[in-house]
DSSP file (Angstrom, degrees, kcal/mol; ACC not computed):
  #  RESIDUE AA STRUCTURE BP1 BP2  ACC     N-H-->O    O-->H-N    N-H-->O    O-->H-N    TCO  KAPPA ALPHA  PHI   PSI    X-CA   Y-CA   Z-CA
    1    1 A X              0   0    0      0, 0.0     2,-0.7     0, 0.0     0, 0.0   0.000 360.0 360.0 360.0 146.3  -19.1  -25.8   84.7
    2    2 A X        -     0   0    0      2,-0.0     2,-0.4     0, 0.0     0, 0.0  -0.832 360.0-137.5-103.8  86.8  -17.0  -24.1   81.8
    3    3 A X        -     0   0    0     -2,-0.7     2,-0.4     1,-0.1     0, 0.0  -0.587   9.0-150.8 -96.9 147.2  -18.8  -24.5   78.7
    4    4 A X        -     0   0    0     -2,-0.4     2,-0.4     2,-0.0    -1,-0.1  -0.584   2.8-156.9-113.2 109.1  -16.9  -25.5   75.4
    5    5 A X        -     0   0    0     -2,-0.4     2,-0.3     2,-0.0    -1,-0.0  -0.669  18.0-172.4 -63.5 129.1  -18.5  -24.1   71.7
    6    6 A X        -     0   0    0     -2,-0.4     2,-0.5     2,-0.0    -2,-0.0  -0.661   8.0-160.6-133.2  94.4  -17.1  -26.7   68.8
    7    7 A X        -     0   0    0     -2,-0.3     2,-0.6     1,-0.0    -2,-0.0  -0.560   5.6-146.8 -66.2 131.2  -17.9  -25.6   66.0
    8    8 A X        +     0   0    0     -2,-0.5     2,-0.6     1,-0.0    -2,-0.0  -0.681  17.8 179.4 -83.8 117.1  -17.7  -28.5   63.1
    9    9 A X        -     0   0    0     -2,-0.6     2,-0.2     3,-0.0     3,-0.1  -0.934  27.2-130.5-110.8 129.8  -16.6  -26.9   59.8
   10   10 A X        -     0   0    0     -2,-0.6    -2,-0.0     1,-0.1     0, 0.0  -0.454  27.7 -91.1 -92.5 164.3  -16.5  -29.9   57.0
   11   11 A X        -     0   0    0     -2,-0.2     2,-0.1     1,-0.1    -1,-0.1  -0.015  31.9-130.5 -61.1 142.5  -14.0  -30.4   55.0
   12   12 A X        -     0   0    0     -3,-0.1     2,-0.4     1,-0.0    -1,-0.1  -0.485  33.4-173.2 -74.1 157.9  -14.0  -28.6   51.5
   13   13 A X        -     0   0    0     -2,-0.1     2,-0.2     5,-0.0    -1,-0.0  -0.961  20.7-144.1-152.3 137.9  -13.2  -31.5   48.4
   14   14 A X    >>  -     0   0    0     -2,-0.4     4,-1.4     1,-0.1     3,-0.8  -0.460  39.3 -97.1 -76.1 167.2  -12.7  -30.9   45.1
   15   15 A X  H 3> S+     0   0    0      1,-0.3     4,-0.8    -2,-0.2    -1,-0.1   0.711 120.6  59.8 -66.6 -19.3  -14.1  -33.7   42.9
   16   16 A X  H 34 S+     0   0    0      1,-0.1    -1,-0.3     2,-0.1    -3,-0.0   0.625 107.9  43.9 -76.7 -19.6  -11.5  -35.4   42.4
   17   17 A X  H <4 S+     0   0    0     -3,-0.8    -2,-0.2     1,-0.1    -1,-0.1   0.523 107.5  56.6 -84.8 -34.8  -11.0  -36.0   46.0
   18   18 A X  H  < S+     0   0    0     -4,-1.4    -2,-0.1     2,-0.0    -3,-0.1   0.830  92.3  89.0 -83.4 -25.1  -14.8  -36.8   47.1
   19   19 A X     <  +     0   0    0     -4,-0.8     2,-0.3     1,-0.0     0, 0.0  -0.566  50.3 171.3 -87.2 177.8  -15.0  -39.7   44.6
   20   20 A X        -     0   0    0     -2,-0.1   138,-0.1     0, 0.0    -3,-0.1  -0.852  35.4-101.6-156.7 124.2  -13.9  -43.2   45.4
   21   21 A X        -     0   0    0     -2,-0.3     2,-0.6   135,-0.1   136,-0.2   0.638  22.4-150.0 -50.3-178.8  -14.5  -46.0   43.3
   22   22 A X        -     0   0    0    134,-0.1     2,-0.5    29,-0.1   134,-0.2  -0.966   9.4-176.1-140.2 142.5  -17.0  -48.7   43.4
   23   23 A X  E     -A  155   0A   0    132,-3.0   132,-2.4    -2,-0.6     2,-0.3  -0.784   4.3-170.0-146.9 112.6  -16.4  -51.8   42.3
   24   24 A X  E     +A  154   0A   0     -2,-0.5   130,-0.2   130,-0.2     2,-0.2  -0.798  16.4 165.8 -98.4 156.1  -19.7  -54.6   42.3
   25   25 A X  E     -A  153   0A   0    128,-1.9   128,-2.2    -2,-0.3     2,-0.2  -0.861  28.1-123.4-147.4 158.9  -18.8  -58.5   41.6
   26   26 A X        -     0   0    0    126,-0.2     2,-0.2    -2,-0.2   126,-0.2  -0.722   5.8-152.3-105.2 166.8  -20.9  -61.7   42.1
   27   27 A X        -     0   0    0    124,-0.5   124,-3.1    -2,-0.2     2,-0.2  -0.955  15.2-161.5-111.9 105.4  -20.2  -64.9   44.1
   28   28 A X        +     0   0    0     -2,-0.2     2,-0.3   122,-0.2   122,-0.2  -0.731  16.3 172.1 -81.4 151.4  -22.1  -67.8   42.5
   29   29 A X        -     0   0    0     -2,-0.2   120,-1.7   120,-0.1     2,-0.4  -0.905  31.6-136.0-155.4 156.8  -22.4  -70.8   45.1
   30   30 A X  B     -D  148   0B   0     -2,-0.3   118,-0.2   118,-0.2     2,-0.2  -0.857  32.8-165.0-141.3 121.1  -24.6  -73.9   44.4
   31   31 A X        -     0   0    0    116,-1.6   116,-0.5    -2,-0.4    -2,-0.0  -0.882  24.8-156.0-136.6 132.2  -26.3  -74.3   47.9
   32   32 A X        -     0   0    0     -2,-0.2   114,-0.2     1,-0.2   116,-0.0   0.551  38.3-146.4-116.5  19.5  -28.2  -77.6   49.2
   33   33 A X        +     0   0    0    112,-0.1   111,-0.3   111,-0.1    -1,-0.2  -0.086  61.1 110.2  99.4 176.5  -30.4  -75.6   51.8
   34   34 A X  S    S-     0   0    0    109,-5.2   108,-0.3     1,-0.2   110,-0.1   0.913 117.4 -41.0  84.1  34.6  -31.7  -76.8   55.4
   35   35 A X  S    S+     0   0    0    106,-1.8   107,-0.3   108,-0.3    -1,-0.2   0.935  87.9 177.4  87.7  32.4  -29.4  -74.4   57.7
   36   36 A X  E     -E  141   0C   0    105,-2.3     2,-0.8   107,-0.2   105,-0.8  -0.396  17.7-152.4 -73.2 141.6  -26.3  -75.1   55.2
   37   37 A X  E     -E  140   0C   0    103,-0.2     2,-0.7    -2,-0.1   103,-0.2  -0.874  10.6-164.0-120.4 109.4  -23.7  -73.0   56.6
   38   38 A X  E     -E  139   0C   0    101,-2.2   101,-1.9    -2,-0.8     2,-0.5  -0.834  18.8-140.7 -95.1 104.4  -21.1  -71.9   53.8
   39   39 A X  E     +E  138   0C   0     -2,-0.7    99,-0.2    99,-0.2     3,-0.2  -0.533  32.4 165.8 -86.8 101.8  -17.7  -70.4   54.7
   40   40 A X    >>  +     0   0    0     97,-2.5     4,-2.6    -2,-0.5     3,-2.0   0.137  41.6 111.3 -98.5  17.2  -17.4  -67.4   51.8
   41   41 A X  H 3> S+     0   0    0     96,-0.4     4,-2.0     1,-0.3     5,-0.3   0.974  79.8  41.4 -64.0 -40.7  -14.5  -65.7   53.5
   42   42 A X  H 34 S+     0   0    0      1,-0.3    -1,-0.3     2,-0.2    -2,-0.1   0.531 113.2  50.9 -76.9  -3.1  -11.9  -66.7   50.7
   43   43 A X  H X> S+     0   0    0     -3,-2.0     3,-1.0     2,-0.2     4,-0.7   0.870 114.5  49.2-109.5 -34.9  -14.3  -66.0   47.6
   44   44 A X  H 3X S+     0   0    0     -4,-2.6     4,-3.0     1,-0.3    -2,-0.2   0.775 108.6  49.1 -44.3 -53.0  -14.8  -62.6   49.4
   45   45 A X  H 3X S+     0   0    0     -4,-2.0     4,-2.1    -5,-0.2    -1,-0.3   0.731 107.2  57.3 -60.4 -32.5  -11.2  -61.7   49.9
   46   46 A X  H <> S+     0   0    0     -3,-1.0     4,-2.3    -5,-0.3    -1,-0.2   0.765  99.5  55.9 -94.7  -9.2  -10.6  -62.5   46.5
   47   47 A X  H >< S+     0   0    0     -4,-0.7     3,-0.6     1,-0.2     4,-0.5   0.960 111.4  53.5 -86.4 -43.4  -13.3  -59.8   45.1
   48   48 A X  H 3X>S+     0   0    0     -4,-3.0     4,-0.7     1,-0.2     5,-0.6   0.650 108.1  41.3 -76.7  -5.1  -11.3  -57.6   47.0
   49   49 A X  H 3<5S+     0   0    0     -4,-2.1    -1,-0.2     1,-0.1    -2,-0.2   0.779 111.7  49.7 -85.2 -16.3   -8.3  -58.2   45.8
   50   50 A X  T <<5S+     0   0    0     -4,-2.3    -2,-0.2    -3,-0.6    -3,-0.1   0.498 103.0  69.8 -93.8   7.9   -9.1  -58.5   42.1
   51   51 A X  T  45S-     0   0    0     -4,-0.5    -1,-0.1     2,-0.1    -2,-0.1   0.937  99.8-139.3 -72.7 -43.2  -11.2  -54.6   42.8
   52   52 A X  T  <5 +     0   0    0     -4,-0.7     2,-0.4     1,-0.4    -3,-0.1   0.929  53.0 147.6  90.9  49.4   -7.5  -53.3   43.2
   53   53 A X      < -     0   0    0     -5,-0.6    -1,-0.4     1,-0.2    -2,-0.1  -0.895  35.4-164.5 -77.8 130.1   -8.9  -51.2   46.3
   54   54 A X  S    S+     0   0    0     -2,-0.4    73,-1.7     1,-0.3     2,-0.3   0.949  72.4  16.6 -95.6 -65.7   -6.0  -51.1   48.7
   55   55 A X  S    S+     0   0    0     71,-0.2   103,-2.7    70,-0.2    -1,-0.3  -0.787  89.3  76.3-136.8 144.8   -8.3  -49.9   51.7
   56   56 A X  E     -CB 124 157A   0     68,-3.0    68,-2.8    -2,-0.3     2,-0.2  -0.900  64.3 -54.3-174.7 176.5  -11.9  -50.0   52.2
   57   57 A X  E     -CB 123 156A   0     99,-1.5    99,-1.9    66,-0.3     2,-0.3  -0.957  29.6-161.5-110.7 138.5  -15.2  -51.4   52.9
   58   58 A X  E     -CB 122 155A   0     64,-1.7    64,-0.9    -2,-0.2     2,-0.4  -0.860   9.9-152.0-114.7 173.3  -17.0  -54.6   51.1
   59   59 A X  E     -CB 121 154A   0     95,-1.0    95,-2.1    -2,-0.3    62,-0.3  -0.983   8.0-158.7-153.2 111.1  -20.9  -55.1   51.5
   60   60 A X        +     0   0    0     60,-2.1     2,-0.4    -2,-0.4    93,-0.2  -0.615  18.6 171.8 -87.8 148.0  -21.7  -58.6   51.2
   61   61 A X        -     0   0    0     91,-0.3    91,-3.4    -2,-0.2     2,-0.4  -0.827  19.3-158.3-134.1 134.0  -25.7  -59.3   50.1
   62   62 A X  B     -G  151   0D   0     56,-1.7     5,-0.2    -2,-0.4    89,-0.1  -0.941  25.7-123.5-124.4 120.0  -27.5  -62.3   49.2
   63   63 A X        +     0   0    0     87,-0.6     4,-0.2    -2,-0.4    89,-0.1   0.387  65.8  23.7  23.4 143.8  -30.5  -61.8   47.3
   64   64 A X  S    S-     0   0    0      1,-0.2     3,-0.3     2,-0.1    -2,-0.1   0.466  86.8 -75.6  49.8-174.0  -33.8  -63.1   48.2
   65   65 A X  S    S+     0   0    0      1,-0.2    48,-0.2     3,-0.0    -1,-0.2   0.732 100.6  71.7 -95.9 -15.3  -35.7  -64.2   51.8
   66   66 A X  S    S+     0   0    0     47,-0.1    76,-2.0    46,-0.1    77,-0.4   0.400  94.9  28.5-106.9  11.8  -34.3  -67.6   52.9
   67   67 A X  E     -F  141   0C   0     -3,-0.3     2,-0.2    -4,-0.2    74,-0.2  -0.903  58.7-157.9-150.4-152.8  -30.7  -67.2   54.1
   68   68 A X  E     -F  140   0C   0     72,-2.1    72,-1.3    -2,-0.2     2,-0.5  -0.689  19.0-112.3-160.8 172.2  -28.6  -64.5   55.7
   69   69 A X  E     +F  139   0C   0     48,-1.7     2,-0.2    70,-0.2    70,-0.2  -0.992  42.3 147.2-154.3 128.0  -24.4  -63.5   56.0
   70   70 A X  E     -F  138   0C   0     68,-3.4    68,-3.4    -2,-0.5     2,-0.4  -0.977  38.5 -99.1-141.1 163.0  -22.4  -63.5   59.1
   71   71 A X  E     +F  137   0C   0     -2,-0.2     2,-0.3    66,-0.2    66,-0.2  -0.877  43.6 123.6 -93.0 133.4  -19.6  -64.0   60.8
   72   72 A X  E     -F  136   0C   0     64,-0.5    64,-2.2    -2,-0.4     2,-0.7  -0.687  57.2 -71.2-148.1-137.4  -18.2  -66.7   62.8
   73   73 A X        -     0   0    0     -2,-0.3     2,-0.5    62,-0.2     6,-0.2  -0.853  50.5-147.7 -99.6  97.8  -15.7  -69.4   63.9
   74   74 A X        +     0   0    0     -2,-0.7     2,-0.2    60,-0.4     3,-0.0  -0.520  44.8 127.4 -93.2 136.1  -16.1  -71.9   61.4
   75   75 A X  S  > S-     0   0    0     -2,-0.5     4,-1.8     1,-0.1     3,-0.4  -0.840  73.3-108.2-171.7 126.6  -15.6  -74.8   62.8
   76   76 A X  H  > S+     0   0    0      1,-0.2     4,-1.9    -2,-0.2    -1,-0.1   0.654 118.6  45.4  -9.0 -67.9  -17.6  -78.3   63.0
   77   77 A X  H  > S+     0   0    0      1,-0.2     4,-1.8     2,-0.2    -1,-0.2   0.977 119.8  44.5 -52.3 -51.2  -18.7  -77.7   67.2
   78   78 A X  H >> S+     0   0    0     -3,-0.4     3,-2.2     2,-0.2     4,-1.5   0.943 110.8  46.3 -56.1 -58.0  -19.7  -74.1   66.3
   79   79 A X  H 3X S+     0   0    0     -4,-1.8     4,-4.8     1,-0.3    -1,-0.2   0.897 118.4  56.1 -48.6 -32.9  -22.0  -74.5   62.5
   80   80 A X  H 3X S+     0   0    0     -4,-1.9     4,-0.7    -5,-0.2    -1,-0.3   0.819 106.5  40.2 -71.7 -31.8  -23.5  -77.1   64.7
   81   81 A X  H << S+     0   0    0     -3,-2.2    -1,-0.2    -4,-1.8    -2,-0.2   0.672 114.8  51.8 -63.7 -27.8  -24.4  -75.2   67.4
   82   82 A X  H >X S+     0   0    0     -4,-1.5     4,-3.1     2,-0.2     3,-2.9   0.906 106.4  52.5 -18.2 -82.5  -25.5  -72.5   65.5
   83   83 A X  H 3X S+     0   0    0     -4,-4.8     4,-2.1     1,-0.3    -2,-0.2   0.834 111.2  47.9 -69.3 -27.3  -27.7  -74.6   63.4
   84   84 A X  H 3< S+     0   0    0     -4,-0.7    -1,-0.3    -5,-0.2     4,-0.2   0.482 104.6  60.1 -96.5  12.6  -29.3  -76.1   66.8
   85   85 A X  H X> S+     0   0    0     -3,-2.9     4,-3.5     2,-0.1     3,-1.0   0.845 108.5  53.2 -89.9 -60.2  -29.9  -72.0   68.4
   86   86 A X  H 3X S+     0   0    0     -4,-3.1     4,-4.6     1,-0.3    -2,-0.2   0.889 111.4  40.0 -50.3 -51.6  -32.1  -71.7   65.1
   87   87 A X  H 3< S+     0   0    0     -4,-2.1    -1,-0.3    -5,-0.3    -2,-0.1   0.964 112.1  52.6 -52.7 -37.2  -34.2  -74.7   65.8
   88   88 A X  H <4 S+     0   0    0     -3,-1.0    -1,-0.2     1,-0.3     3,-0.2   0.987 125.8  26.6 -73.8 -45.0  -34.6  -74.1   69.5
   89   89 A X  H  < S+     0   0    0     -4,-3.5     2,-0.5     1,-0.2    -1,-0.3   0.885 141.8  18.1 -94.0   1.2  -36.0  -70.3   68.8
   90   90 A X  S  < S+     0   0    0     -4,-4.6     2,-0.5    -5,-0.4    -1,-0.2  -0.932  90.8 176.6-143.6 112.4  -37.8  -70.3   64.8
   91   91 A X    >   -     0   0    0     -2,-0.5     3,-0.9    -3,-0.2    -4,-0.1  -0.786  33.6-122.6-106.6 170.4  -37.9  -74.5   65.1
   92   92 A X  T 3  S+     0   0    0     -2,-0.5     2,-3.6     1,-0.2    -1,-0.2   0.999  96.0  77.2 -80.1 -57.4  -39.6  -75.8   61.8
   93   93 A X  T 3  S+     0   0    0     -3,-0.1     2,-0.4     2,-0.1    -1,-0.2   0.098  75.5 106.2 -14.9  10.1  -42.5  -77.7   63.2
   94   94 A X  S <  S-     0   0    0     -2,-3.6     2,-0.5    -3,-0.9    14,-0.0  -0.878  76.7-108.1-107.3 150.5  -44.3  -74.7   63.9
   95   95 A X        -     0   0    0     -2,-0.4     2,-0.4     4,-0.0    -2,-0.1  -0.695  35.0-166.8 -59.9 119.6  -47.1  -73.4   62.2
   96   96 A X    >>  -     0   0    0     -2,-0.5     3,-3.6     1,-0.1     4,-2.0  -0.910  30.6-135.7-108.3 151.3  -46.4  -70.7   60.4
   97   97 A X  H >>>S+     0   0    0     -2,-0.4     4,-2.9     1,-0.3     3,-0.6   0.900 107.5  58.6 -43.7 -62.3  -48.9  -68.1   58.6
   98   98 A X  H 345S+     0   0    0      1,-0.2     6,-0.4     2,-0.2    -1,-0.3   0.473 107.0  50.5 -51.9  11.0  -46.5  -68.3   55.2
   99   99 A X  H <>5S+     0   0    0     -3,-3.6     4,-1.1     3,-0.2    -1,-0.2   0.631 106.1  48.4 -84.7 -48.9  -47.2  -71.9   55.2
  100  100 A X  H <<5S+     0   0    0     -4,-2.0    -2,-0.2    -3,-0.6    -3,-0.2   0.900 119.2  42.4 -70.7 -35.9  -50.9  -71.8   55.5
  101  101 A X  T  <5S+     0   0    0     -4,-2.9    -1,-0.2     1,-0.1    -3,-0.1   0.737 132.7  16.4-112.3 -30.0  -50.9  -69.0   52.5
  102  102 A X  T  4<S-     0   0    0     -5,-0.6    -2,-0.2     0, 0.0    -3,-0.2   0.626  81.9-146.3-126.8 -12.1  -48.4  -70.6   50.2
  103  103 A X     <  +     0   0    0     -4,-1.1    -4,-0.1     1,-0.1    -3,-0.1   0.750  59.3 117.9  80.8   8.4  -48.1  -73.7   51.2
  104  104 A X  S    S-     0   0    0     -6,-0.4    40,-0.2     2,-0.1    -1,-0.1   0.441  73.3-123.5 -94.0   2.5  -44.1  -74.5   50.4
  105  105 A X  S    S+     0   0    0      1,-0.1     2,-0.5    -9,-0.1    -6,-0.1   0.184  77.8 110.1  43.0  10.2  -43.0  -75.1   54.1
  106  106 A X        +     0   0    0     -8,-0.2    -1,-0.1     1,-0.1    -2,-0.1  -0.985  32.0 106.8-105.1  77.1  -40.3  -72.5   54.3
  107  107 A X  S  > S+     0   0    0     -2,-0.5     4,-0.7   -15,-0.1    -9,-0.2   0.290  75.0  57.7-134.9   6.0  -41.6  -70.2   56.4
  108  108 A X  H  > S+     0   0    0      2,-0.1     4,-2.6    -3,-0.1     5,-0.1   0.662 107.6  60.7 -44.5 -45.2  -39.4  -71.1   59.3
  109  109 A X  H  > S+     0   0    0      2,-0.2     4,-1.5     3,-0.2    33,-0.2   0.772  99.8  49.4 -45.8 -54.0  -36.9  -70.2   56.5
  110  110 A X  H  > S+     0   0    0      2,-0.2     4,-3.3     3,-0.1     3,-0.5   0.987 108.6  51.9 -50.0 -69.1  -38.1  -66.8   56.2
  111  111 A X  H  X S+     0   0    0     -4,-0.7     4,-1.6     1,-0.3     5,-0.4   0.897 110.9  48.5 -30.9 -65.6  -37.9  -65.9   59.8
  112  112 A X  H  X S+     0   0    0     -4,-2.6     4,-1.1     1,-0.2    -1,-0.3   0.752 110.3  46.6 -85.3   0.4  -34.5  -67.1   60.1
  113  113 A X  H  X S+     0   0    0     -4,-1.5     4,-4.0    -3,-0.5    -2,-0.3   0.856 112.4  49.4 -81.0 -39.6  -33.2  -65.4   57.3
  114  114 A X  H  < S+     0   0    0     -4,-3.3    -2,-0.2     2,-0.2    -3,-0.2   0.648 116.9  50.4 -75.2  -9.1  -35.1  -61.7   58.4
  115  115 A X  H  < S+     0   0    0     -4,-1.6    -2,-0.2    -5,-0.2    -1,-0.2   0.737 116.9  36.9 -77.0 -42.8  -33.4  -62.6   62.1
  116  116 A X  H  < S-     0   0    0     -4,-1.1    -2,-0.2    -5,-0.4    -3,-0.1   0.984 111.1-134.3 -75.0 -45.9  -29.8  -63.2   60.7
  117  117 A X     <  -     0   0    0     -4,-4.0   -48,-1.7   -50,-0.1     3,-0.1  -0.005   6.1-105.8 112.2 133.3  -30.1  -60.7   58.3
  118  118 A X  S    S+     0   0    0      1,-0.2   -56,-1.7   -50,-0.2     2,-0.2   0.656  89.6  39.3-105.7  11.9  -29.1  -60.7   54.2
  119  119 A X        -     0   0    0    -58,-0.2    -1,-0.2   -50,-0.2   -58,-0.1  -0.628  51.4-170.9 175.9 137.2  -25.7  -58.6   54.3
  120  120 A X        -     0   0    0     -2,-0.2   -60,-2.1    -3,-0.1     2,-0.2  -0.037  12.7-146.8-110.4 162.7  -22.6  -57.7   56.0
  121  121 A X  E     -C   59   0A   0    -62,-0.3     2,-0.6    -2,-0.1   -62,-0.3  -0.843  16.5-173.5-157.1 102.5  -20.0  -55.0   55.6
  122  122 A X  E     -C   58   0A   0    -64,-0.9   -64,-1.7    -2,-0.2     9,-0.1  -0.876  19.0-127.3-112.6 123.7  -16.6  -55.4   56.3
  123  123 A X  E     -C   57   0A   0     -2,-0.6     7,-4.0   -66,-0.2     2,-0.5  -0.198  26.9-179.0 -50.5 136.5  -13.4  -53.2   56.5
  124  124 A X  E     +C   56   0A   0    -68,-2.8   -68,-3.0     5,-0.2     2,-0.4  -0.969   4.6 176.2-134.6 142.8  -10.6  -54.1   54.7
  125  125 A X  S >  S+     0   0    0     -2,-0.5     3,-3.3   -70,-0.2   -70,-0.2  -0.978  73.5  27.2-139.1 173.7   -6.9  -52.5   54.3
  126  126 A X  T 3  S-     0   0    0     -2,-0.4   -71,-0.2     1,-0.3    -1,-0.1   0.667 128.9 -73.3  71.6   6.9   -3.7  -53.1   52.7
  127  127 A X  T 3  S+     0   0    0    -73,-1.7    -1,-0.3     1,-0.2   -72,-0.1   0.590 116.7 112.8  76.2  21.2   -6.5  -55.3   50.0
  128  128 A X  S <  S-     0   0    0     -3,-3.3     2,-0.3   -74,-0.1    -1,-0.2  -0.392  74.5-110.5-120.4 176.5   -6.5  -57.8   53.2
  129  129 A X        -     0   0    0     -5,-0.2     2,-0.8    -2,-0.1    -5,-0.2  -0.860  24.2-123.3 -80.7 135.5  -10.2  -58.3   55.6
  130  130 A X        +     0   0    0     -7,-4.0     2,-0.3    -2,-0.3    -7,-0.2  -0.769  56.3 140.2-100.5 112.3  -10.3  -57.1   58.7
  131  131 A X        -     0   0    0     -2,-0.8     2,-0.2     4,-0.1     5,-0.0  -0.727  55.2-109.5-126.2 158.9  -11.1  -59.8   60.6
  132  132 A X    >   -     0   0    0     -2,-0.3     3,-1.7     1,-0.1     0, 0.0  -0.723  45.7-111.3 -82.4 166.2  -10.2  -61.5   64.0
  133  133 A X  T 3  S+     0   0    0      1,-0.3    -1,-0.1    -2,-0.2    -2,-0.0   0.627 118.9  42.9 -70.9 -20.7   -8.3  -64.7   63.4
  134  134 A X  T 3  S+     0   0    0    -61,-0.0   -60,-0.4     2,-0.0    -1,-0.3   0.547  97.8 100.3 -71.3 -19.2  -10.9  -66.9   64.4
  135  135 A X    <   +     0   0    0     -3,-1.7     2,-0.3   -62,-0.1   -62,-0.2  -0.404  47.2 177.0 -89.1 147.9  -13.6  -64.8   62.6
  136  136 A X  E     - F   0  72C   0    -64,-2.2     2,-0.7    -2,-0.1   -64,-0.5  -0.961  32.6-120.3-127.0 162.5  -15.1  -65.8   59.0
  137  137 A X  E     + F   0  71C   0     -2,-0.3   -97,-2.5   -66,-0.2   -96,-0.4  -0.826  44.0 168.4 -93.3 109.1  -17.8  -64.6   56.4
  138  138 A X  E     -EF  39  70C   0    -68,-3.4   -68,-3.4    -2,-0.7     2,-0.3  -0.957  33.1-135.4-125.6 156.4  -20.6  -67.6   55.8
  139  139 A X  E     -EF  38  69C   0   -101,-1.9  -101,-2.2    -2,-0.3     2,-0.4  -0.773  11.0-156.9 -79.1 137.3  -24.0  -67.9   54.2
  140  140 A X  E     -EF  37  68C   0    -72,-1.3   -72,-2.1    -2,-0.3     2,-0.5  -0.986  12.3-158.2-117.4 127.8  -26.5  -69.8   56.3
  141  141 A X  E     -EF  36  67C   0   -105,-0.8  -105,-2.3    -2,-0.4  -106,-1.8  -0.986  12.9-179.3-105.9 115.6  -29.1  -71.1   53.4
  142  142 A X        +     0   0    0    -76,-2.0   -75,-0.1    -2,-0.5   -30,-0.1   0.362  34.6 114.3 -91.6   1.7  -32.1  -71.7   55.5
  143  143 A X  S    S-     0   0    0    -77,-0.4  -109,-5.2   -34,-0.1     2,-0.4  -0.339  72.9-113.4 -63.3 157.8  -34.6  -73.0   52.6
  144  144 A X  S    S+     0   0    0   -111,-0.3     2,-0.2   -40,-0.2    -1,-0.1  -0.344  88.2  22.8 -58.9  20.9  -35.9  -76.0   52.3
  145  145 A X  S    S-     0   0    0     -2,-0.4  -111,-0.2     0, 0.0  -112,-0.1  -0.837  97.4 -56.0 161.6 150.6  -34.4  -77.4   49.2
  146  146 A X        -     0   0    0   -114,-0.2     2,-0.2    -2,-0.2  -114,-0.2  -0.262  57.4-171.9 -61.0 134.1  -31.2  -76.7   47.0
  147  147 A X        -     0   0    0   -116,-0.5  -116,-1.6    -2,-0.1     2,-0.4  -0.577  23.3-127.6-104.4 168.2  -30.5  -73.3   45.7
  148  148 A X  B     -D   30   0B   0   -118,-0.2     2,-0.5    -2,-0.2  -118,-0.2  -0.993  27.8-159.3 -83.2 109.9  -28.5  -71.2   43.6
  149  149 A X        +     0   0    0   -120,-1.7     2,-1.0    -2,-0.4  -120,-0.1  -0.800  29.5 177.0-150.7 175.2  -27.0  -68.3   44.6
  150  150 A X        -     0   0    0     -2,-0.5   -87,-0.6  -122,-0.2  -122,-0.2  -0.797  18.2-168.1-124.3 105.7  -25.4  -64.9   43.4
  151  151 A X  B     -G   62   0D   0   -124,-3.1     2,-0.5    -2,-1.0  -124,-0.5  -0.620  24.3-140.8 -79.1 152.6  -24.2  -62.7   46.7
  152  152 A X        -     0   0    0    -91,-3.4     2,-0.5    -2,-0.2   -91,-0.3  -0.962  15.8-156.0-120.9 163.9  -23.5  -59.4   45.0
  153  153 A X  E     -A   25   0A   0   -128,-2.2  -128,-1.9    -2,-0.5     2,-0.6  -0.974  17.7-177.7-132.5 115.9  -20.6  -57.6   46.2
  154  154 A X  E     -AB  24  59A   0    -95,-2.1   -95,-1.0    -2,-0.5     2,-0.4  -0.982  10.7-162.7-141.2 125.4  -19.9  -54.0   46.1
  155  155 A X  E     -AB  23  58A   0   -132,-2.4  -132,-3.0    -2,-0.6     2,-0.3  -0.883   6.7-170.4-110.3 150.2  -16.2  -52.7   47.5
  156  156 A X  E     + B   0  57A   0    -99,-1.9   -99,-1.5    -2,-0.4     2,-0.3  -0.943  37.4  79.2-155.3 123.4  -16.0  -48.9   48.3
  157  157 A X  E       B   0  56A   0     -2,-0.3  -101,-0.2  -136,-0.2  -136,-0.0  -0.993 360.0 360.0 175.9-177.6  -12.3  -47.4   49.2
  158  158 A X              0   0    0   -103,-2.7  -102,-0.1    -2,-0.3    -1,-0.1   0.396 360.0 360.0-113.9 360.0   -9.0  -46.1   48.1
């Protein structure tokens, strides 16, 4: 067997070349909680179009412990099935320790928000998301009571 040296030399950049903007925005969304599932693809798309970043990544976040950002195929069958995977593995009816210590009954809430996860990153060119056609960006608010909330939004490109 022949073996092949590769060295990696990285590319030199001037400064003007290494930077690429940044551009953060919020989403405010009035949320009523309980496994809400919110389809944000269009308020998402639209932070990247008013960043004026032709091609890129955005970075989706929401804030706090009790919901989470994904994608899927929103659609009535799906959110609903979805919403009944949470129950069957973090169901609410369990005891959990952040119940006994604070006492607010969202800690089923917690769980499924550190499983889902609080923020996504998606490519975009041409200003567009790259997405499959089926695919969308939602919040699942898994608290226990209506919220307010501010995703923050940071786009990164050329």
């Amino acid at each position: 067997m022949r073996r092949v040296s590769v060295a990696y030399r990285p590319k030199s950049y001037t400064a003007c070349e290494a930077e690429m903007p940044v551009v953060s925005s919020n989403i405010s969304l009035q949320t009523h909680g309980n496994g809400e599932v919110v389809d944000i693809t269009q308020k998402v798309s639209e932070v990247v179009r008013k960043s004026g970043v032709a091609s890129g990544i955005v970075t989706v976040f929401v804030p706090g412990a009790t919901a989470g950002i994904t994608t899927i195929e929103y659609e009535p069958g799906l959110v609903e099935d979805l919403d009944e995977m949470f129950d069957r593995i973090i169901p609410q009816d369990l005891e959990y320790h952040h119940n006994l210590r604070w006492h607010d009954g969202n800690g089923h809430s917690h769980v499924r928000a550190a499983l889902l996860g609080p923020s996504l990153t998606v490519p975009f060119s041409n200003g567009k998301l790259t997405l499959g056609i089926w695919q969308q960006l939602v919040l699942i608010d898994f608290d226990n009571k209506s919220r307010n909330r501010d995703l923050s939004c940071q786009v990164v490109g050329e």
